[in-house]
DRENMAR-550295 format. One record per residue: x, y, z of N, C-alpha, C, O, CB in turn; residue in one letter; residue number from 1. Coordinates in Angstrom, 2 decimals, always signed. Atoms other than C-alpha are relative to their C-alpha. Glycine has a CB too. Layout:
<recs>
X,Y,Z,X,Y,Z,X,Y,Z,X,Y,Z,X,Y,Z,A,NUM
...
</recs>
This chain:
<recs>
+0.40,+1.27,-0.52,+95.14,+90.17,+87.93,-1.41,+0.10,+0.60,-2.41,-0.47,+0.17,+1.00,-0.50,+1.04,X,1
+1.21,-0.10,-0.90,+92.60,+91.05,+90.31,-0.71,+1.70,-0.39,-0.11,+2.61,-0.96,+0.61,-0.22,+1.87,X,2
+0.66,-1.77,-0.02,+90.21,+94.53,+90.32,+0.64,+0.63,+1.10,+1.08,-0.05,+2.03,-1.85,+0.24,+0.31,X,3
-0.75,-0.34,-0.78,+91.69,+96.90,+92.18,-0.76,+1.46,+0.15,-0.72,+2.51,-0.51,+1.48,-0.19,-0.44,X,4
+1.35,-1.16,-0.14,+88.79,+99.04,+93.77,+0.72,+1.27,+0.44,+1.93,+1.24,+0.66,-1.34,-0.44,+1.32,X,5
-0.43,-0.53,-0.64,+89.16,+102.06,+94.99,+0.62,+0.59,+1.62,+1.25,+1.61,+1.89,-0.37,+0.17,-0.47,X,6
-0.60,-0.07,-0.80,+89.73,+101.27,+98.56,+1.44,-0.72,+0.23,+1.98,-0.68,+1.33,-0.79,-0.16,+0.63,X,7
-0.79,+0.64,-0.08,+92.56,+99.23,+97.70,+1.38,+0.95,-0.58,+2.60,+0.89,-0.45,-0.47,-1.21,-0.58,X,8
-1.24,-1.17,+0.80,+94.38,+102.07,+95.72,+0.23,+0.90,+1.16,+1.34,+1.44,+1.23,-0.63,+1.13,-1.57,X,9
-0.30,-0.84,-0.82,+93.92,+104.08,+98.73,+0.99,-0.57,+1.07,+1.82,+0.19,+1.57,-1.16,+0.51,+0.47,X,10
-1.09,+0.53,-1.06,+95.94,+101.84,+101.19,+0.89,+0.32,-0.83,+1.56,+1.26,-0.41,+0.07,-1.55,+0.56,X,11
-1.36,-0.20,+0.48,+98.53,+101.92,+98.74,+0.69,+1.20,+0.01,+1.90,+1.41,+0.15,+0.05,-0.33,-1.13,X,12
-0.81,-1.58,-0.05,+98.82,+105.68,+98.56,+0.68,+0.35,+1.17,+1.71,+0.99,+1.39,-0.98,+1.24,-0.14,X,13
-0.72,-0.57,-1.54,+98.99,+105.74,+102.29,+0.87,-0.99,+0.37,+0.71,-1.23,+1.57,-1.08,+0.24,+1.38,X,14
-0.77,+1.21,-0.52,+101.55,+102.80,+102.65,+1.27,+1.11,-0.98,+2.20,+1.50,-0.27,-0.60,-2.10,-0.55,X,15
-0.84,-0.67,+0.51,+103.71,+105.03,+99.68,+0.11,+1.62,+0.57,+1.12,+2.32,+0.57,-0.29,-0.18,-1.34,X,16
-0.13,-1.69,-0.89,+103.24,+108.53,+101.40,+0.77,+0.16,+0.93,+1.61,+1.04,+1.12,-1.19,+0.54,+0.76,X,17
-0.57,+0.01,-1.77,+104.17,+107.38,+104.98,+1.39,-0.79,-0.70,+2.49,-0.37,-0.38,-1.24,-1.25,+1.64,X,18
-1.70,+0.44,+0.66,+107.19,+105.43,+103.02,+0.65,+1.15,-0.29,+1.36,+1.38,+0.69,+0.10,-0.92,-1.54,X,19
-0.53,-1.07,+0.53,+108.54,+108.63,+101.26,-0.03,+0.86,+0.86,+1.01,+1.52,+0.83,-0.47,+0.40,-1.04,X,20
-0.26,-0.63,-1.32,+107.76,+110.58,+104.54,+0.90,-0.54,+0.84,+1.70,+0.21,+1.40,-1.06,+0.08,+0.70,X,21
-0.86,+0.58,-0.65,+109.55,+108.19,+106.23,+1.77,-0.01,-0.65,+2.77,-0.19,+0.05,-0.68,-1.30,+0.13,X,22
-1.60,+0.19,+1.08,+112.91,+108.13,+103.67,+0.51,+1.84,+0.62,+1.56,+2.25,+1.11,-0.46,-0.20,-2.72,X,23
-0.92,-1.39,-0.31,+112.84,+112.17,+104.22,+0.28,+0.45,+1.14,+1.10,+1.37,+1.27,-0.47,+1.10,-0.46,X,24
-0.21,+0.11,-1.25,+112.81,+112.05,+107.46,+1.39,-0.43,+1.01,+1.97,-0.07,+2.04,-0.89,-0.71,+0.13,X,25
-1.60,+0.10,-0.76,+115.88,+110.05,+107.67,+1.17,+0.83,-0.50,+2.17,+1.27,+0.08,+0.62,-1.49,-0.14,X,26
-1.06,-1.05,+0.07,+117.51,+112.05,+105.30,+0.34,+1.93,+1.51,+1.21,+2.66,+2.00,-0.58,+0.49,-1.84,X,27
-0.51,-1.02,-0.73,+117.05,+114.78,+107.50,+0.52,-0.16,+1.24,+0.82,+0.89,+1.79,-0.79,+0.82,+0.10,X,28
-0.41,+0.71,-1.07,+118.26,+112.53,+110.64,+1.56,+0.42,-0.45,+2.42,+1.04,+0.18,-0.53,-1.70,+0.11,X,29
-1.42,-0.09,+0.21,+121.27,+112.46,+108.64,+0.99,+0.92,-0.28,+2.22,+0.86,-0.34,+0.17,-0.55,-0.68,X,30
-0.80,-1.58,+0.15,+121.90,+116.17,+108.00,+0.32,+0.23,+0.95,+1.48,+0.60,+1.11,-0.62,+1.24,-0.41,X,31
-0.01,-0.35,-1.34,+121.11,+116.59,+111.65,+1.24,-0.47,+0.69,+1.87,+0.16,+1.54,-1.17,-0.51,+0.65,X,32
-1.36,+0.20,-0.70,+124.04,+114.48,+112.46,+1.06,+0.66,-0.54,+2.05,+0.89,+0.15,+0.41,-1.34,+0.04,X,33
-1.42,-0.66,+0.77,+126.44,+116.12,+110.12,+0.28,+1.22,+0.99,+1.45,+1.52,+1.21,-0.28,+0.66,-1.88,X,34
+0.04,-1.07,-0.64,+125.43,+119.26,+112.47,+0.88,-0.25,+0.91,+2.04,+0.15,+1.09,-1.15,+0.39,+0.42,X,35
-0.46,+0.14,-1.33,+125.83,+117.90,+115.45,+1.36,-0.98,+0.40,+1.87,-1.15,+1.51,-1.20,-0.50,+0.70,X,36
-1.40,+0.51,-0.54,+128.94,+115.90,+115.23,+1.36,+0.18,-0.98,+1.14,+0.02,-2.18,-0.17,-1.61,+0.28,X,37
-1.40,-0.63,+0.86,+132.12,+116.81,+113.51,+0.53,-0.90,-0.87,+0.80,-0.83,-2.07,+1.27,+0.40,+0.91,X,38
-0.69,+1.17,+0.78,+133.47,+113.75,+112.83,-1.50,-1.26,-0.85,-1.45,-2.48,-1.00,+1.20,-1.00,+1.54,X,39
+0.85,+1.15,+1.12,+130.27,+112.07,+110.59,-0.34,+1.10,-0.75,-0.67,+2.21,-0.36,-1.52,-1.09,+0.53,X,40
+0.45,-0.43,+1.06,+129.65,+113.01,+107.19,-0.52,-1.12,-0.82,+0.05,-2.06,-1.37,+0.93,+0.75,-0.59,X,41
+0.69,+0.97,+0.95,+126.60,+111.42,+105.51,+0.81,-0.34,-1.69,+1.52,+0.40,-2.36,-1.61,+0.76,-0.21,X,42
-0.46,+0.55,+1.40,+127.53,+109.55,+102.23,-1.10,+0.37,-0.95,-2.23,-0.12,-0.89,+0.26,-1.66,-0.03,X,43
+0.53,-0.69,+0.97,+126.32,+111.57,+99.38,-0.86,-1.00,-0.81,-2.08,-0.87,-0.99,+1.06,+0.68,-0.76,X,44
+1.05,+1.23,+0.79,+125.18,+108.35,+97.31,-1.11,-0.42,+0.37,-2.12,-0.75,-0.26,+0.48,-1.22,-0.11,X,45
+1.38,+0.81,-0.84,+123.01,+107.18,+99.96,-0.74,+0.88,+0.08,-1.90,+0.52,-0.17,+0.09,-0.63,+1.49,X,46
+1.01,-1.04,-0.33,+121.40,+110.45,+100.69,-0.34,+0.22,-1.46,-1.32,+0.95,-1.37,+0.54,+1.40,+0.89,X,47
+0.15,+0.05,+1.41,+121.09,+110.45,+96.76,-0.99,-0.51,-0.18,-1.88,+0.21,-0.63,+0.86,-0.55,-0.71,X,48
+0.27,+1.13,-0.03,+119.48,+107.21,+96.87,-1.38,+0.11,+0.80,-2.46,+0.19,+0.21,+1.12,-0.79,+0.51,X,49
+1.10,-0.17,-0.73,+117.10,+107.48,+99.51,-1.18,+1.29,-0.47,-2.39,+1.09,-0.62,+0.60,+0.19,+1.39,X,50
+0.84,-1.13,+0.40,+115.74,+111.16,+98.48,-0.53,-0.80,-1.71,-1.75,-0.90,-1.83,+1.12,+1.78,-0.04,X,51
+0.16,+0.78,+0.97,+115.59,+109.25,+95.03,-1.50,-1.04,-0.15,-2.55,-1.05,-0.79,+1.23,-0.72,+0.11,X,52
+1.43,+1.01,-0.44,+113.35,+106.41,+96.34,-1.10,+0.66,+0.43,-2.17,+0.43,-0.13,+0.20,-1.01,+1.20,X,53
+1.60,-1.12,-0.30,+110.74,+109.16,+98.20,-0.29,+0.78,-1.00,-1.45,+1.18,-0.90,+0.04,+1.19,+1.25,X,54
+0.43,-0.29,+0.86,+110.78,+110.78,+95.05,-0.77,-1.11,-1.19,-1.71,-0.70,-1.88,+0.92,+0.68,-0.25,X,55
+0.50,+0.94,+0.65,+109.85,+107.80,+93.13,-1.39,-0.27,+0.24,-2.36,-0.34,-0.51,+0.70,-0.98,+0.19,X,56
+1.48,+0.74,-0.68,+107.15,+106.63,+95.48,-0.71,+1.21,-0.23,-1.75,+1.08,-0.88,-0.08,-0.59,+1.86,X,57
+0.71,-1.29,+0.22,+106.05,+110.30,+95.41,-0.67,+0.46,-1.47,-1.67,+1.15,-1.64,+1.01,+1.02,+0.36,X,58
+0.26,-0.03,+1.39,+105.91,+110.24,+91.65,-0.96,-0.49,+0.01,-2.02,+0.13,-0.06,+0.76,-0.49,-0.89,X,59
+1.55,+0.44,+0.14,+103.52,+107.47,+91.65,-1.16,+0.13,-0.20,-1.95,-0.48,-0.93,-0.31,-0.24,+0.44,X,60
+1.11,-0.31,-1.24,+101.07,+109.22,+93.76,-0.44,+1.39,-1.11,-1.52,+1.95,-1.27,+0.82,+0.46,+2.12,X,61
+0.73,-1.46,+0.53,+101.16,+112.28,+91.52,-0.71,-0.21,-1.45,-1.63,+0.44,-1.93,+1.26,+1.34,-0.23,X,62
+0.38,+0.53,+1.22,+100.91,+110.18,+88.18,-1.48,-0.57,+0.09,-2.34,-0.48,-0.79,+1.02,-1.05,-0.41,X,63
+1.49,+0.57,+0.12,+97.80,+108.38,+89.49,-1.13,+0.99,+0.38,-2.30,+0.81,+0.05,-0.18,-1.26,+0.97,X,64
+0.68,-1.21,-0.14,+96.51,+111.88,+90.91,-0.63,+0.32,-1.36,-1.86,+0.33,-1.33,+0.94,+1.11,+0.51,X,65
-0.64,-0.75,+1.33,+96.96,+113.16,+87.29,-1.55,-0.85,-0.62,-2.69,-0.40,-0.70,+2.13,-0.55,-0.79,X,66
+0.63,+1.06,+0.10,+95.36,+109.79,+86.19,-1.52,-0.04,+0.22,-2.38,-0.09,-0.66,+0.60,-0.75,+0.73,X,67
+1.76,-0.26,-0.22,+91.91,+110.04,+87.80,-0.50,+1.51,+0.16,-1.59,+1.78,+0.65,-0.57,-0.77,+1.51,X,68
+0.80,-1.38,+0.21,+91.46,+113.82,+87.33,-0.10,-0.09,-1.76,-0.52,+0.88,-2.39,+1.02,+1.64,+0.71,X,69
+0.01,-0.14,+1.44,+91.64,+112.99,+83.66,-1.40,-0.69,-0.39,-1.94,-0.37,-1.44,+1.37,-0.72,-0.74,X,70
+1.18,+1.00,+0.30,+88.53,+110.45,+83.74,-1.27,+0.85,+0.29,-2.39,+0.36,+0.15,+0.03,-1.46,+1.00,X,71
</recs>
């Protein structure tokens, strides 16, 4: 639609970075509770799911890496 300079690609990386930092982060919130309390066990799907999504966003980031070392 629009040009999409290069300071505009850069917010995006850092809006998908700190997202996918943020996803593993909770996964590991949620291991941490498995530790510390007996009676919770994270749901495998969701922790699936979430590591899933920070890998996704993470993908992105490596495809468009990839992307402008090729030009």
């Amino acid at each position: 639609m629009g040009d999409e300079g290069p300071s505009r690609r850069s917010d995006y990386t850092l809006a998908r970075i700190s997202a996918a930092l943020a996803l593993v982060g909770v996964v590991v919130f949620m291991g941490l509770g498995d530790v510390l309390r007996a009676d919770y066990k994270p749901d495998p799907i969701i922790v699936t799911s979430i590591l899933g999504a920070a890998a996704a966003m993470l993908g992105v980031e490596i495809i468009d890496f990839l992307s402008r070392q090729r030009k």
